[in-house]
N, C-alpha and C positions, 0 to 999 in steps of 0.2 A: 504494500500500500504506500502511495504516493500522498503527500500532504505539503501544502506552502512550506517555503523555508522556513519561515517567521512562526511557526507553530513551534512550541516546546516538543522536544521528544517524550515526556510522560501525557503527552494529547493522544499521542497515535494509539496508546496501549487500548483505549475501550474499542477502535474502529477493528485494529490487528486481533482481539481477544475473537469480534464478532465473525472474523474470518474463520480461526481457528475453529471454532465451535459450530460450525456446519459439519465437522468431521468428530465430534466429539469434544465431551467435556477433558479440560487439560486437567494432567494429574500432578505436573511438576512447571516452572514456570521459570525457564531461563534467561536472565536476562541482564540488560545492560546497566551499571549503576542508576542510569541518567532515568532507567524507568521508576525509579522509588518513590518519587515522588506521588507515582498516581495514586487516586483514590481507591483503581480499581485492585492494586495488589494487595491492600487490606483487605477488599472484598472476600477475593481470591483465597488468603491466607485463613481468613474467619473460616471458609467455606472447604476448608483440609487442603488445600492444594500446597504444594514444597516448592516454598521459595529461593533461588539458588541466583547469588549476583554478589560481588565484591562488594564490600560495604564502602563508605565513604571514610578515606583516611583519614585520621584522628592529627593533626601537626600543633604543636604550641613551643616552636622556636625552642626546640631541646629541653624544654621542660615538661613536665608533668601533661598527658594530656588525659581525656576523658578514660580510654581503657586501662588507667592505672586506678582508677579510681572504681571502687566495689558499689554500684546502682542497683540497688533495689528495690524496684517499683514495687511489688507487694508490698513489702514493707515499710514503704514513703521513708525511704533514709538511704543517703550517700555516705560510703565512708573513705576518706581519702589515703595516700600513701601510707601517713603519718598516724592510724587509725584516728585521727577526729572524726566526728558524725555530725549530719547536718540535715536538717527536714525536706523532705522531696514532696511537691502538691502534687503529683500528676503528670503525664503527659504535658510537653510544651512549656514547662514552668522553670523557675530557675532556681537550685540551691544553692545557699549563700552560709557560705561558713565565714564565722565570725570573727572578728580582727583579735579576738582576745584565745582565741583558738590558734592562728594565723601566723600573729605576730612574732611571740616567742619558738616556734615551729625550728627547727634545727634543717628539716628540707625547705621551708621556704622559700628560698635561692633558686631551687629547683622547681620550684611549684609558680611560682606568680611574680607577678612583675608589679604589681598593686601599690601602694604608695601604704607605708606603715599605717597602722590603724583604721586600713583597708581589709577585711577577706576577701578569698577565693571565691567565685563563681562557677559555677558549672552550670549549663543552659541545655536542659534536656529537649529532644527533640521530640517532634510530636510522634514519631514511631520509634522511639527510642528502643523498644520492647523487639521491635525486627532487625535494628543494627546493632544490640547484642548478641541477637539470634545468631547475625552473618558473621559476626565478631567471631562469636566463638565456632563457628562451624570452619570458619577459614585457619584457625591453631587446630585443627582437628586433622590425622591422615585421607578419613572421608570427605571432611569436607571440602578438604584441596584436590581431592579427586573426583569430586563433581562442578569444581570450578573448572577444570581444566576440560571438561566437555564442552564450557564457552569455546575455546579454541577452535575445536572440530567448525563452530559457526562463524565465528570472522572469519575461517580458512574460507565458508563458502561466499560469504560475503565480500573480499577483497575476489575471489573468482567472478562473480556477478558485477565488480566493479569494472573487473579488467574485460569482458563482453561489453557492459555500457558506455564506460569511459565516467569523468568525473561531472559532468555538466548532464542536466537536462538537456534533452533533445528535440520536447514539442514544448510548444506554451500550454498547460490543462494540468489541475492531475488525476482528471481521469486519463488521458492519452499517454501519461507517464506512465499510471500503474500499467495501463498495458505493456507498456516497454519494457517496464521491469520486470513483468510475469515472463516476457517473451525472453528477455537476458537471463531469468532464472531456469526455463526450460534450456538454452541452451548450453548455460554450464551443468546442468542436471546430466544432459547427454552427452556430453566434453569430458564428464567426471566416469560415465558409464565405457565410453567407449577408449580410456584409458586404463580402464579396471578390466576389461576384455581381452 
């Protein structure tokens, strides 16, 4: 499926799902970071389907970042390196440890850049509860061996690129997806009549 440039890649995911599901409901859902955002993979996920995509990496300029810090949504409480503990509201919300907690901290150097009688922050995300998930599935033997089934699909995707070339070819995208259906049938038979 073809869609304006100007459209986010987590747009495409409800049009791409209604493709899929002319052939069956999907039981695993491989995909590209940039799809997490949709609505529709919570759907998905509520609904038993196995979510499989590299999470979004964690950076805080060599310091301390969110995976070192123990998140416990059950339990509405963050604990960080240093075991302090700090209130969690929910999804989307932001834990805020306290500068009296903070301040005297022996890692602080490594934890926050904060201005003294400042704490730490931690900004949980609204599916924080699925980038744990990927968190840990990705430190896992399995779960790096179902990332690496992504592979197998950019392998066919940079082949569909190299039949299409990098540019559209009509103005529509209805007349694109055709092209791209037609570029994916011919690396489907490029791919056949090399395994022959």
């Amino acid at each position: 499926m073809v869609l304006p440039a100007n459209v986010p890649e987590q747009d495409a995911l409800r049009p791409l799902l209604a493709d899929v599901q002319r052939h069956g409901e999907p039981a695993e859902l491989l995909i590209d970071r940039a799809y997490l955002g949709s609505p529709v993979v919570e759907e998905l996920r509520h609904g038993g389907v196995a979510i499989t995509a590299r999470p979004w990496p964690s950076r805080n300029a060599g310091r301390f970042t969110k995976e070192d810090f123990d998140i416990r949504l059950d339990r509405g409480q963050v604990t960080c390196p240093a075991d302090q503990r700090a209130p969690l509201h929910g999804l989307g919300s932001v834990a805020h440890f306290p500068a009296s907690a903070c301040d005297p901290c022996s890692l602080r150097a490594r934890c926050t850049v904060a201005a003294p009688g400042s704490g730490r922050s931690l900004t949980i995300h609204p599916q924080e509860d699925l980038l744990i998930e990927l968190r840990r599935a990705k430190k896992t033997p399995e779960g790096r061996a179902a990332l690496r089934q992504r592979v197998g699909i950019e392998h066919s995707l940079a082949r569909i690129k190299g039949v299409q070339g990098v540019r559209a070819r009509y103005k529509g995208a209805r007349k694109n997806t055709l092209d791209l259906r037609r570029c994916a049938a011919v690396a489907n038979l490029q791919r056949l009549a090399r395994a022959a």
